[in-house]
Each structure stands twice: as structure tokens, then as C-alpha cells.
Backbone bond lengths (Angstrom), bond angles and torsions (degrees), N, CA, C in turn:
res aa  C-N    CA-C-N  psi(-1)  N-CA   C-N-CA  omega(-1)  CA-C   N-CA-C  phi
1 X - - - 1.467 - - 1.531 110.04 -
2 X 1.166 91.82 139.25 2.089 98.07 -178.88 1.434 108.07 -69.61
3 X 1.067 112.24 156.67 1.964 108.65 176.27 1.510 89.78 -107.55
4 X 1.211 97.68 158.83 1.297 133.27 -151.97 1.683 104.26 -42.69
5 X 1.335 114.51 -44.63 1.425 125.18 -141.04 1.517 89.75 -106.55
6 X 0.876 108.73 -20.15 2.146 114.36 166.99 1.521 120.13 -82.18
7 X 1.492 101.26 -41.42 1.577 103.95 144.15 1.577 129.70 -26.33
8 X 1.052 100.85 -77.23 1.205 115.73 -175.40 1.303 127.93 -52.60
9 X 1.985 110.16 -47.85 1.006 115.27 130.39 1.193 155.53 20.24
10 X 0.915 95.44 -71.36 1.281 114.13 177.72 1.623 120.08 -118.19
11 X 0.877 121.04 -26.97 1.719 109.74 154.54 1.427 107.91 -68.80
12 X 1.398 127.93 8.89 1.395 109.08 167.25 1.691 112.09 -91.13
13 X 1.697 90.69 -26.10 1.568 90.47 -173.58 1.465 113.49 -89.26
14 X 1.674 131.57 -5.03 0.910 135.76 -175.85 1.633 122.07 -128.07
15 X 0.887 113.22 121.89 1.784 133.77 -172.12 1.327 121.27 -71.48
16 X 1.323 131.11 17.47 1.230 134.46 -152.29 2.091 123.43 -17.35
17 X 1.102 83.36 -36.96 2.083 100.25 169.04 1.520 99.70 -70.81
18 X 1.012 135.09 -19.07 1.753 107.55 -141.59 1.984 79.61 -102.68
19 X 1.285 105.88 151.17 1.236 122.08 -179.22 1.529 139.28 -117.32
20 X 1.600 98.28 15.52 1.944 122.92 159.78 0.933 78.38 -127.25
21 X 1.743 93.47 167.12 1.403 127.04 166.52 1.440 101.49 -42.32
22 X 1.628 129.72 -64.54 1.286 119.44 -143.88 1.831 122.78 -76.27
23 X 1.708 101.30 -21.62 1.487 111.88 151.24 1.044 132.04 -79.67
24 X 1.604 144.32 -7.71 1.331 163.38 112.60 1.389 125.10 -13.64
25 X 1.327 103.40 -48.76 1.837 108.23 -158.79 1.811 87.09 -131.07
26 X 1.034 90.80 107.44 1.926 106.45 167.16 1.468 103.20 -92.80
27 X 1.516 116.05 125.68 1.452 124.93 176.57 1.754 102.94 -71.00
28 X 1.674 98.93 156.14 1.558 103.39 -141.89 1.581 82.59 -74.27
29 X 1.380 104.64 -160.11 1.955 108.92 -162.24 1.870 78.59 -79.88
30 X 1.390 78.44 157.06 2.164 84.02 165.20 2.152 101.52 98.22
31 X 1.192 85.52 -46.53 1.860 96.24 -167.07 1.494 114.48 -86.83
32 X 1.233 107.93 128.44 1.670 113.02 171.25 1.856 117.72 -86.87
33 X 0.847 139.38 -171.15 1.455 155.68 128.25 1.443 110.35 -97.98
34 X 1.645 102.67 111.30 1.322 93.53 178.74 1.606 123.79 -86.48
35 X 1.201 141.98 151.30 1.390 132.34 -175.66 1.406 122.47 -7.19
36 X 1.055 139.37 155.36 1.659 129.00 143.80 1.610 109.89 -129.29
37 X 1.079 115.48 134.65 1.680 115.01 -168.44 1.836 98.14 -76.65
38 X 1.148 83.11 158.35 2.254 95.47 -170.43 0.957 92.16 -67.05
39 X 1.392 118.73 161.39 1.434 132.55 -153.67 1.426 131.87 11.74
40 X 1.213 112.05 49.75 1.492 137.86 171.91 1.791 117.83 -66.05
41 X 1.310 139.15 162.52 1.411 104.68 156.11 2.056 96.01 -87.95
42 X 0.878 115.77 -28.14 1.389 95.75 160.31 1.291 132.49 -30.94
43 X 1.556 126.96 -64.48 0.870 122.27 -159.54 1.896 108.03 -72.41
44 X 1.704 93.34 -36.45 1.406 98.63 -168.14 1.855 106.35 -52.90
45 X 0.800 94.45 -33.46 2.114 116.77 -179.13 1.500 124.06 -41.71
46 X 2.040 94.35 -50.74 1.045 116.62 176.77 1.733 114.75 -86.16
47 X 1.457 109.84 -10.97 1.514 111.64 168.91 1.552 129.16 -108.46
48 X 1.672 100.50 23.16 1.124 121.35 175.24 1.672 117.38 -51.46
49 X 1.278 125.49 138.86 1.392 102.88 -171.77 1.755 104.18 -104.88
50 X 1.134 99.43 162.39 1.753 107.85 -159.98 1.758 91.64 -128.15
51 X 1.674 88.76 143.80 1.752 79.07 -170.77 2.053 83.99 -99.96
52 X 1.341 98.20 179.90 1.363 128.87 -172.60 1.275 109.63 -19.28
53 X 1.631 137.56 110.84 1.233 130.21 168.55 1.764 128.29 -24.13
54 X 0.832 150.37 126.74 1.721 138.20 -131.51 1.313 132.41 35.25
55 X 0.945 137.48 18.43 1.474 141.02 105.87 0.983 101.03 26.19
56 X 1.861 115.53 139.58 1.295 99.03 165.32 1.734 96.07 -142.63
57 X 1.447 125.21 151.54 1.705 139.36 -150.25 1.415 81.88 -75.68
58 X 1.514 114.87 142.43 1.671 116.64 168.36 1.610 101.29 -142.02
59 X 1.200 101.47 144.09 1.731 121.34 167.77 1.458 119.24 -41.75
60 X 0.989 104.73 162.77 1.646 109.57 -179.29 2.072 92.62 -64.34
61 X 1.384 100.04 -49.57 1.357 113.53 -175.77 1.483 121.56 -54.04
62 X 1.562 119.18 -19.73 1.085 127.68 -147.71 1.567 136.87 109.38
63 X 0.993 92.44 -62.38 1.522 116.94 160.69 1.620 111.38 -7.06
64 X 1.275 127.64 138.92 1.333 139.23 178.03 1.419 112.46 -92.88
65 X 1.480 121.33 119.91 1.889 103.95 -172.25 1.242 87.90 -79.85
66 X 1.437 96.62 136.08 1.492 98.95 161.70 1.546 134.74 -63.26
67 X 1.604 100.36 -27.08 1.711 114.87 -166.37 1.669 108.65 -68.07
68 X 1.459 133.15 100.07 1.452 131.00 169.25 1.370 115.00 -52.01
69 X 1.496 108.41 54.97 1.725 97.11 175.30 1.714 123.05 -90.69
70 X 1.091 104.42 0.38 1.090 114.22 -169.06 1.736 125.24 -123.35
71 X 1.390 117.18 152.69 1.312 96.44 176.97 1.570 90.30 -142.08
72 X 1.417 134.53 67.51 1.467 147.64 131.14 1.264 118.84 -166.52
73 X 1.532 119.38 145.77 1.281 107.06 -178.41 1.503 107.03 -129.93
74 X 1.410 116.17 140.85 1.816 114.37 -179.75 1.184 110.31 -74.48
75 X 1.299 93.94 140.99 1.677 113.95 164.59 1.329 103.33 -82.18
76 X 1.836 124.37 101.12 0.998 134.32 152.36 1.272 110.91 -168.52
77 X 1.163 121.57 122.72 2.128 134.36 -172.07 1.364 108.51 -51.50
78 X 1.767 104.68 128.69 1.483 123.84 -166.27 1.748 92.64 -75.44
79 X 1.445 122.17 -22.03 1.396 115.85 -153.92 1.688 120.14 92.61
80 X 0.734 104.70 -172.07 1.675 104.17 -175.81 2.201 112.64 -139.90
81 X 1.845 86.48 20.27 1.121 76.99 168.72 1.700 100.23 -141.18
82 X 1.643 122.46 164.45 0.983 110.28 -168.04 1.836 95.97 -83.38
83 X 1.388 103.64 107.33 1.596 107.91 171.00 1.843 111.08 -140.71
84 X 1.458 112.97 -40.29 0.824 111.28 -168.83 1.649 120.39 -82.35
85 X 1.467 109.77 73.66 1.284 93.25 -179.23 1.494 113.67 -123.22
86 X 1.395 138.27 -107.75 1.923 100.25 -143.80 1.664 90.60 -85.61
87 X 1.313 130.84 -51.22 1.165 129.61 -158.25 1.339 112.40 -61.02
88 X 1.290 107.14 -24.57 1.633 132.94 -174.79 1.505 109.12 -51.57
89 X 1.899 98.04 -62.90 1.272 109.47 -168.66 1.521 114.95 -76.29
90 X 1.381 117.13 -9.86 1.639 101.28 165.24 1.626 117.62 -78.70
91 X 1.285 92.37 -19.59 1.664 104.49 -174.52 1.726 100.52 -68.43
92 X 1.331 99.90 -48.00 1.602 112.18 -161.69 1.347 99.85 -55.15
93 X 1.731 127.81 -41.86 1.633 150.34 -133.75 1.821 87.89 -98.05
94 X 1.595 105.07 -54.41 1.577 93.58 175.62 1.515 137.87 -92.36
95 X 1.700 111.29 2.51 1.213 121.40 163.52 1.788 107.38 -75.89
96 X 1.783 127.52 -24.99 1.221 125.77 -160.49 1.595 78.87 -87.97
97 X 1.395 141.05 -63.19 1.433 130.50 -167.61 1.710 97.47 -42.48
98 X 0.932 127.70 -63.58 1.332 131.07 -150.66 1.685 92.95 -61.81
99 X 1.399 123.57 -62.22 1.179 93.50 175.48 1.219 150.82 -64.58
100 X 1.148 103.76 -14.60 1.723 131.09 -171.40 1.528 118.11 -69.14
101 X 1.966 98.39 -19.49 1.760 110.83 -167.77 1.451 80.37 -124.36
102 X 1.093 138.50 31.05 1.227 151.63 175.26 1.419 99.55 26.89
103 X 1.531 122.35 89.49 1.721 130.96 134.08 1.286 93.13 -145.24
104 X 1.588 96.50 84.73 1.607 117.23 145.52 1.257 105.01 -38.33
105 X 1.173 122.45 -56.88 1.575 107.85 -142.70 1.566 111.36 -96.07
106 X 1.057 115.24 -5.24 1.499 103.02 156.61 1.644 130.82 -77.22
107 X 1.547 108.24 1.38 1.316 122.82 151.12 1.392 133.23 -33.40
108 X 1.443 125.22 62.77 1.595 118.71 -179.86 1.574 111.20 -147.27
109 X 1.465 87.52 144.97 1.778 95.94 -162.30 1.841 88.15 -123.01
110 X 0.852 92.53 146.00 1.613 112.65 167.24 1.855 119.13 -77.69
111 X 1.084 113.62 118.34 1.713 107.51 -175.15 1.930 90.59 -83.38
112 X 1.120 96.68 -179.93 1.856 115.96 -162.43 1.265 93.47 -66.30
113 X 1.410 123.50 -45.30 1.512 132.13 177.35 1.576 119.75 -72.03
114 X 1.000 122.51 19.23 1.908 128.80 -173.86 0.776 126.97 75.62
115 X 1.773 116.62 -14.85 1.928 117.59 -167.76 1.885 82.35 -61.98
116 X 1.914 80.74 179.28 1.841 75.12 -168.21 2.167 65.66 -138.96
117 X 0.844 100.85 140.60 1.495 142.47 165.94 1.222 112.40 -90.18
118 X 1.481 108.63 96.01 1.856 106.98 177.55 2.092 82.67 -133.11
119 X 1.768 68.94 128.23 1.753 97.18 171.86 1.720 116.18 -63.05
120 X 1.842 107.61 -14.28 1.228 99.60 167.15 1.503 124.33 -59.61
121 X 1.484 111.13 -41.84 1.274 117.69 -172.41 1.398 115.37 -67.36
122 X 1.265 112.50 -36.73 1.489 132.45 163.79 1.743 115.24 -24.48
123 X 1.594 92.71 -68.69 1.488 110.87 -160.02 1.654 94.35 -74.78
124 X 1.285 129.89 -22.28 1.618 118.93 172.83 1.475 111.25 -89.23
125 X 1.144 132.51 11.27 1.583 112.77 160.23 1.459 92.72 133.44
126 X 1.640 144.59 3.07 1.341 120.42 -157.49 1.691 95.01 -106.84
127 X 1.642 117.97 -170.89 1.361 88.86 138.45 1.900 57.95 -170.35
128 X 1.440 76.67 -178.18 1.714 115.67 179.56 1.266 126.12 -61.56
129 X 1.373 117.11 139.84 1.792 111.48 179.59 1.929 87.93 -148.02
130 X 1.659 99.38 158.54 1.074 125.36 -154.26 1.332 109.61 -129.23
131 X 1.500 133.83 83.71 1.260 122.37 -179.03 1.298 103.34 -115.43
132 X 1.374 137.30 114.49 1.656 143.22 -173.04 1.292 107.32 46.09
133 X 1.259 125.26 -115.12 1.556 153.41 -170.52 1.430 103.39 -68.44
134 X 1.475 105.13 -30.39 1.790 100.36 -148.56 1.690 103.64 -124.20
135 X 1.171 90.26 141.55 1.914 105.68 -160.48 2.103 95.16 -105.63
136 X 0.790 115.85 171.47 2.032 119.17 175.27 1.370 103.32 173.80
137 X 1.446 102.57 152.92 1.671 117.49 175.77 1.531 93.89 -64.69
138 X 1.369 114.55 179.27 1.502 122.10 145.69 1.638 92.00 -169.69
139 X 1.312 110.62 148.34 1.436 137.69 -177.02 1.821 109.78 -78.48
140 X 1.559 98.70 95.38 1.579 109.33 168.26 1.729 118.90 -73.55
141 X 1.159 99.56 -43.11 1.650 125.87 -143.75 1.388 119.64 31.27
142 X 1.527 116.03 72.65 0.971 141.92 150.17 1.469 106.26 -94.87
143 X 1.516 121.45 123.85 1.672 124.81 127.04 1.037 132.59 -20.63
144 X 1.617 122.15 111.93 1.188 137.45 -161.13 1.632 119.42 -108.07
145 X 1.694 95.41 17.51 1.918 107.28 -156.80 1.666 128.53 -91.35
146 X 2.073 70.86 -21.76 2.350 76.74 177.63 1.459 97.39 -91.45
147 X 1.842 96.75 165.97 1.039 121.41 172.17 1.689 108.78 -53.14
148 X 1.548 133.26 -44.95 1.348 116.26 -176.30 2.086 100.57 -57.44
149 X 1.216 92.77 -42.70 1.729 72.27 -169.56 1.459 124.55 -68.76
150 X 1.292 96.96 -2.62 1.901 105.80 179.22 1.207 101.94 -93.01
151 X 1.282 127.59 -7.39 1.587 129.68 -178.24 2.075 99.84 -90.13
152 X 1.476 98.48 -48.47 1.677 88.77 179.88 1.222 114.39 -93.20
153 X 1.234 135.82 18.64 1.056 145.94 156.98 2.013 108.90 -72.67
154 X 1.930 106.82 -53.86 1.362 101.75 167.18 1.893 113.19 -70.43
155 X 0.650 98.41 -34.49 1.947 102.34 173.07 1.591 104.90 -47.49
156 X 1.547 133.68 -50.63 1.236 136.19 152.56 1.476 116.27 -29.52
157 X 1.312 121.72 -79.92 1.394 144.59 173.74 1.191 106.16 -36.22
158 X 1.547 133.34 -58.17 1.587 133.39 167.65 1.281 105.97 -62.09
159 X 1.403 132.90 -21.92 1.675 101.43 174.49 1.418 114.38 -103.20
160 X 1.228 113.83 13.75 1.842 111.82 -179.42 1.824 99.15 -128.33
161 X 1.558 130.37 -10.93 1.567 130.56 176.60 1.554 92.57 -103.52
162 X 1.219 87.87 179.15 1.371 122.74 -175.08 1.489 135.83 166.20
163 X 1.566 129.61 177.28 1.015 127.41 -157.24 2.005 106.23 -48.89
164 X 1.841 116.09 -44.95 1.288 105.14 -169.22 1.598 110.00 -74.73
165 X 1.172 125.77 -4.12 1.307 118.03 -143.68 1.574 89.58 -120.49
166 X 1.611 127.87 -19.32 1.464 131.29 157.42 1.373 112.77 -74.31
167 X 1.358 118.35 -50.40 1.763 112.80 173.70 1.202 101.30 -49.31
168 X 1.702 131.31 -56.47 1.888 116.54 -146.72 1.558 82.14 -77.71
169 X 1.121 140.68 -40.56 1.878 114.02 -178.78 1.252 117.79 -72.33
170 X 1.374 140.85 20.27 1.703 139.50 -179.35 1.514 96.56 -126.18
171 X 1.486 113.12 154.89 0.898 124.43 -161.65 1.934 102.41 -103.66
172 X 1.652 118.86 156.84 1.085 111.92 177.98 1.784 127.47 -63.87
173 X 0.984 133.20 115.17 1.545 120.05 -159.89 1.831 98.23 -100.95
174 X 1.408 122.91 127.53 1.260 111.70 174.87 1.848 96.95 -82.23
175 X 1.906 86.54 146.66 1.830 98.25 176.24 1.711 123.99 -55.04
176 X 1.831 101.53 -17.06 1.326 78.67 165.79 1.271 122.41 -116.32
177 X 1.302 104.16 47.28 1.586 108.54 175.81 1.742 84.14 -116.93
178 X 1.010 152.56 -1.52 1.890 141.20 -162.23 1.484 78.57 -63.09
179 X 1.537 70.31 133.57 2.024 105.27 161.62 1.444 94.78 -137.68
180 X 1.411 103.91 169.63 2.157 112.84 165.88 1.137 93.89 -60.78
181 X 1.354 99.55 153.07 1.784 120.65 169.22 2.106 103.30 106.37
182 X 1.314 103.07 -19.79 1.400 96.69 -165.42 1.261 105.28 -79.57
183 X 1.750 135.14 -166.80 1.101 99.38 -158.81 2.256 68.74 -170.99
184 X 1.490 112.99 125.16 1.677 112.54 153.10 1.132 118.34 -94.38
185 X 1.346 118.50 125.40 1.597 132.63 -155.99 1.534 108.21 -155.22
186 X 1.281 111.23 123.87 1.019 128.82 173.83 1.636 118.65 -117.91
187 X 1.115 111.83 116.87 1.355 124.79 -150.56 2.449 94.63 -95.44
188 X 1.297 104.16 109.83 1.393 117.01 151.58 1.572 107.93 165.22
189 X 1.075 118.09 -151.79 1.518 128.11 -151.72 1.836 107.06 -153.79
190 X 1.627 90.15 81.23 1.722 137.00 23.34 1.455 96.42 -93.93
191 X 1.534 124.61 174.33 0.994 148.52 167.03 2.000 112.44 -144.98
192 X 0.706 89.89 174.26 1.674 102.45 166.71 1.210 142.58 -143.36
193 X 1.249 152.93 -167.20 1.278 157.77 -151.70 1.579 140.92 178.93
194 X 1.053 152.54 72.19 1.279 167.34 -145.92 1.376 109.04 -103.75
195 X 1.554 122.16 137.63 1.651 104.21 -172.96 1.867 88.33 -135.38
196 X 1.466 107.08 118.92 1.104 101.90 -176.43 2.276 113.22 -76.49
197 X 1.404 109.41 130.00 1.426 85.49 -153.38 1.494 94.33 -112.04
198 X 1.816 124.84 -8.25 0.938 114.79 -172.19 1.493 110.26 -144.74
199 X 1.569 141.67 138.78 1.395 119.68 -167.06 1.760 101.38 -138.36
200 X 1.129 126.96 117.99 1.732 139.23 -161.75 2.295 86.77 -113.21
201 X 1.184 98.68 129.83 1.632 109.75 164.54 1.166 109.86 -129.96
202 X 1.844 126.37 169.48 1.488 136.86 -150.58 1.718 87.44 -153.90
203 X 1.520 104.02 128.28 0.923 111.37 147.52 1.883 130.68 27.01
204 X 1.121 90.18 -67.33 1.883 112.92 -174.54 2.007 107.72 -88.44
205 X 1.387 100.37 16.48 1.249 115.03 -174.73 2.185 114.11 44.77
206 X 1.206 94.07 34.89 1.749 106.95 179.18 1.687 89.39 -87.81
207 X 1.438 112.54 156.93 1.232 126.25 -150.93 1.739 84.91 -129.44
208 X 1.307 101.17 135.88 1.747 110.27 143.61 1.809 115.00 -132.32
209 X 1.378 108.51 135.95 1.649 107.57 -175.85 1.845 105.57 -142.09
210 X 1.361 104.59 153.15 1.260 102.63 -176.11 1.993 95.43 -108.22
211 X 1.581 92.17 156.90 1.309 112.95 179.24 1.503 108.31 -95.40
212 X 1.431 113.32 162.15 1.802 118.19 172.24 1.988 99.29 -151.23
213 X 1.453 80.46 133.02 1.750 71.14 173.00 1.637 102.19 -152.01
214 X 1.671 107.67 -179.85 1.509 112.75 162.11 1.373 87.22 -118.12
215 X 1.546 94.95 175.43 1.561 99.48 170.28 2.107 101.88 -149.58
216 X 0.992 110.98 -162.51 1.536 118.80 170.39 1.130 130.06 -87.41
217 X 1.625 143.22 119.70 1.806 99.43 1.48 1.546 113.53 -84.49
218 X 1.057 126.69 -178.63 1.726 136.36 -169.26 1.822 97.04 -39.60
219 X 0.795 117.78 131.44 1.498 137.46 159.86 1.277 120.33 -135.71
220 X 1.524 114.13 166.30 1.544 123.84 -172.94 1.910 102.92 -66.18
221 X 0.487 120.17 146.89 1.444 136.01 167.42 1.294 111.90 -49.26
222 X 1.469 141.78 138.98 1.513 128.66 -166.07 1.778 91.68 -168.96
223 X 1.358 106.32 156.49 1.601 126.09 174.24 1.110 113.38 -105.93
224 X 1.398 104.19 117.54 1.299 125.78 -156.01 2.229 100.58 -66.75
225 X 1.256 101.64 145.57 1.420 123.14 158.36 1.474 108.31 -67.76
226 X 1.644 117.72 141.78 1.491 120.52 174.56 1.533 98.11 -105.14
227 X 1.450 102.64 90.82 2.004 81.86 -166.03 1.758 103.00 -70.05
228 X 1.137 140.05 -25.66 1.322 133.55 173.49 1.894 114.09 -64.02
229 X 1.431 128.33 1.37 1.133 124.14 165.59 1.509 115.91 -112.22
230 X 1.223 106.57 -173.93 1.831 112.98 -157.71 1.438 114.38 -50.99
231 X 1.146 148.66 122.07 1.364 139.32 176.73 1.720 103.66 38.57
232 X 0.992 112.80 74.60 1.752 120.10 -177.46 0.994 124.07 21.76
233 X 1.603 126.83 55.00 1.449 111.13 -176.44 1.624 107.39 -65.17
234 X 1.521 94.79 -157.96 1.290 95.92 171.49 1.734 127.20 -118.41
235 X 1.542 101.05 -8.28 1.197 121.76 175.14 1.753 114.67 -69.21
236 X 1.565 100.96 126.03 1.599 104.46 175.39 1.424 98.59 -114.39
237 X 1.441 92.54 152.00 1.609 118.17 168.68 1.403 126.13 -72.00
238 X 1.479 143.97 109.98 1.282 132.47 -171.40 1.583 98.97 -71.52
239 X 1.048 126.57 -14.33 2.119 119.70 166.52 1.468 99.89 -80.21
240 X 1.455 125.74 67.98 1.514 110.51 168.68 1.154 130.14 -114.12
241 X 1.925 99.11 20.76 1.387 128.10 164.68 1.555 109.73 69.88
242 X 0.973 99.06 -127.76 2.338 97.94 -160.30 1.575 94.87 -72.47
243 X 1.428 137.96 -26.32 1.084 137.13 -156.97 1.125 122.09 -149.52
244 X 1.532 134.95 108.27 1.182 142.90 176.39 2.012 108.58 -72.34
245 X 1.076 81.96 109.08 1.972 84.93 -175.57 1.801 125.88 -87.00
246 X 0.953 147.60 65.81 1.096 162.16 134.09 1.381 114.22 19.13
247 X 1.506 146.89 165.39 1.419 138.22 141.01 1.336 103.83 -61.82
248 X 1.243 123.50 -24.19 1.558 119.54 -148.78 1.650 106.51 -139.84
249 X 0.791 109.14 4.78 1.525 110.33 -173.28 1.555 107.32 167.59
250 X 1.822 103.58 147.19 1.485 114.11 -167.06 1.455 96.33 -109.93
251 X 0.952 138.10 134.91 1.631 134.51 137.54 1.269 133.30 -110.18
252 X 1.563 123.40 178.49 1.435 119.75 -156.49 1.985 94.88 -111.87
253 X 1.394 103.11 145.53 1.949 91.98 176.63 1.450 112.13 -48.81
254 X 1.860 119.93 -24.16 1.573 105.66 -168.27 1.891 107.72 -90.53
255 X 1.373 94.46 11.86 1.921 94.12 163.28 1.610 122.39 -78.17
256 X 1.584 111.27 -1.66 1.176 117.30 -167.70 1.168 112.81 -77.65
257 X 1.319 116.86 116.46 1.553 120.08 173.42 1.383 110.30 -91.07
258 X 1.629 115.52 -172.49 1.243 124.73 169.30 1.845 109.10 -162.01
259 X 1.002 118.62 172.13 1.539 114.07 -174.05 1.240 111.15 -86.45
């Protein structure tokens, strides 16, 4: 049982009604959200929709994760195959902004092998083929324009990218530049992925931001628990010194990418 004053706590920082991240998660006392301009990936981040307060993370399969690392989960479909998992879901999170503010076509992910996957080529008739090592267009002429084909188009992308092949295309982000959208990633096999989706500052320019990830095998997308802060919020500290600590994985501040 929580004592009294952790209680409280924490219903200050958490909205149980509100249904994005940014009506959900109240920045702690002291911290603002600073603006995000409309159609930002910021903003889109912070209007992510979150299904029902207790919620609980499920498998591509169904399956219930067992691990309580989390205390929100997005409303958006894991798929029904095991693909979408951590590296996946930042990919998945910034191909849906991009289409949504409509520039499809700057849509392209790099497979493990260098081909580079641009959804332009996609949407005019091409699509992808896979022989060993080596990736190539080839001419379907299929329409590439609805949402189902922008969905197996990322289903492609999750089974040939991954954690090394998303780090070497992002650029190094210093920790005190983190804004939403950035992303700690450590690129191998296994590797991981963290997508920072929301960022609250104080006065003294100190940072608090929440994390979102998938993990193995494909699961729904969920906001990560800070188990080292007050009754688990969800807010992390950008001073978290040599090691950013995770439920599930540690990283170092120089894993920080940016787009």
C-alpha cells in the first residue's frame, strides 16, 4: 500500500480520464510543457491516444506481458505478426506522423543491409524483393495509396531494419538539446530502442520526459514506469548521470539520437 503522501503524488501527476499522453501525464509540480507547433512530431506524440487507464500490454499473439513496467498503453495495432518490436515502434510512430501531416514521401527506413526503403517508390507501383544479402525494386504496379498498403509496406521495413541499421541513419543528439521525437538506441542483436514522446522543463532549465517503447516479441506500445522515482511515475530526469535506467534496458546519454 502507498503511504499517504505518494498517493497523492501521484494522482497529481496522472489523469486517469485523459486519453493522450499529454492529458494523462501532468508534468510534476515546478515543470511546464513547453509549446509544440501543429503538426510537429512533438505535438503529434503528445496527442497520442492511450487506451483505458489499466490497460494492460498484450502480444502480437494475444498474450498478456507479464512484466508491470509500465503504466499507459497506446491505442494503436501491434499487427498480428511478431515484427513490431522496439526499433519497429519508433519507426512505426514516425512513418504514422509523416503520413498523417501528409509527407508520405519522406518515409524511408534503411533495411540492416543499406537498401534504403522510401515509401515513395512504394506508393507508385514498386515494392521490395529479398534475395540473401541483396534487397532491389521490382515493378508490381500495384497502388501504393491506402492505409492497408502503408501498413505492409512498414511490416516489410520491420522484417529487414532494425535496432543497428536505425541508429547508423539518425543523427547524434546532445542530452541537452532532448526534445520529443528523439529516441536512446543502441544498435545490435539484441539491441534496443526508447522513443522519447514527451519533454516538461523548470525554471533552472532541468528537463523531465517520458519514454515509449515495444520490446520482444511485438507488443502494444506502452509508457514506460521510472521504477527509481516516487511510487513509479513515469517522468525521468535528464541528470541521470552515467546511465539512463530503464525497466528493461540501461543506456548511456551518448546513445541519444535525433532525426
Amino acid at each position: 500500500m502507498l503511504f499517504p503522501f505518494l498517493a497523492l503524488y501521484l494522482t497529481l501527476l496522472v489523469a486517469p480520464p485523459g486519453n493522450t499522453i499529454e492529458t494523462r501525464f501532468n508534468p510534476p509540480p515546478g515543470f511546464v510543457r513547453k509549446p509544440a507547433a501543429a503538426g510537429s512530431f512533438a505535438a503529434y506524440l503528445r496527442s497520442l491516444p492511450l487506451k483505458p487507464a489499466g490497460s494492460k500490454v498484450h502480444y502480437f499473439n494475444g498474450a498478456e506481458k507479464p512484466a508491470n513496467v509500465y503504466n499507459a498503453v497506446v491505442d494503436l495495432d501491434v499487427g498480428k505478426r511478431d515484427l513490431q518490436q522496439c526499433a519497429d515502434a519508433v519507426m512505426r510512430l514516425r512513418a504514422e506522423w509523416l503520413w498523417q501531416v501528409g509527407r508520405k514521401d519522406e518515409i524511408s527506413f534503411r533495411f540492416s543491409n543499406g537498401f534504403r526503403a522510401d515509401y515513395r517508390r512504394w506508393r507508385h507501383g514498386e515494392r521490395n524483393s529479398v534475395k540473401g544479402n541483396h534487397a532491389f525494386w521490382r515493378l508490381d504496379e500495384r497502388n501504393g495509396n491506402s492505409y492497408a498498403s502503408f501498413r505492409q509496406f512498414l511490416d516489410v521495413v520491420f522484417t529487414y531494419a532494425g535496432t543497428l541499421s536505425l541508429a547508423a541513419s539518425m543523427r547524434q543528439q546532445d542530452l541537452a538539446q532532448l526534445e520529443a521525437g528523439d529516441v536512446f538506441i543502441r544498435g545490435g542483436s539484441p539491441g534496443h530502442a526508447v522513443l522519447v514522446v514527451d519533454v516538461v522543463e523548470n525554471g533552472r532549465g532541468e528537463k523531465r520526459f517520458l519514454l515509449a517503447q515495444s520490446y520482444m516479441p511485438a507488443q502494444d506500445i506502452h509508457i514506460l514506469k521510472n521504477e527509481a522515482a516516487a511510487g513509479g511515475s513515469s517522468w525521468y530526469s535528464d541528470r541521470f548521470g552515467a546511465v539512463l535506467q530503464t525497466p528493461e534496458w540501461d543506456f548511456k546519454a551518448s546513445e541519444l539520437k535525433s532525426w
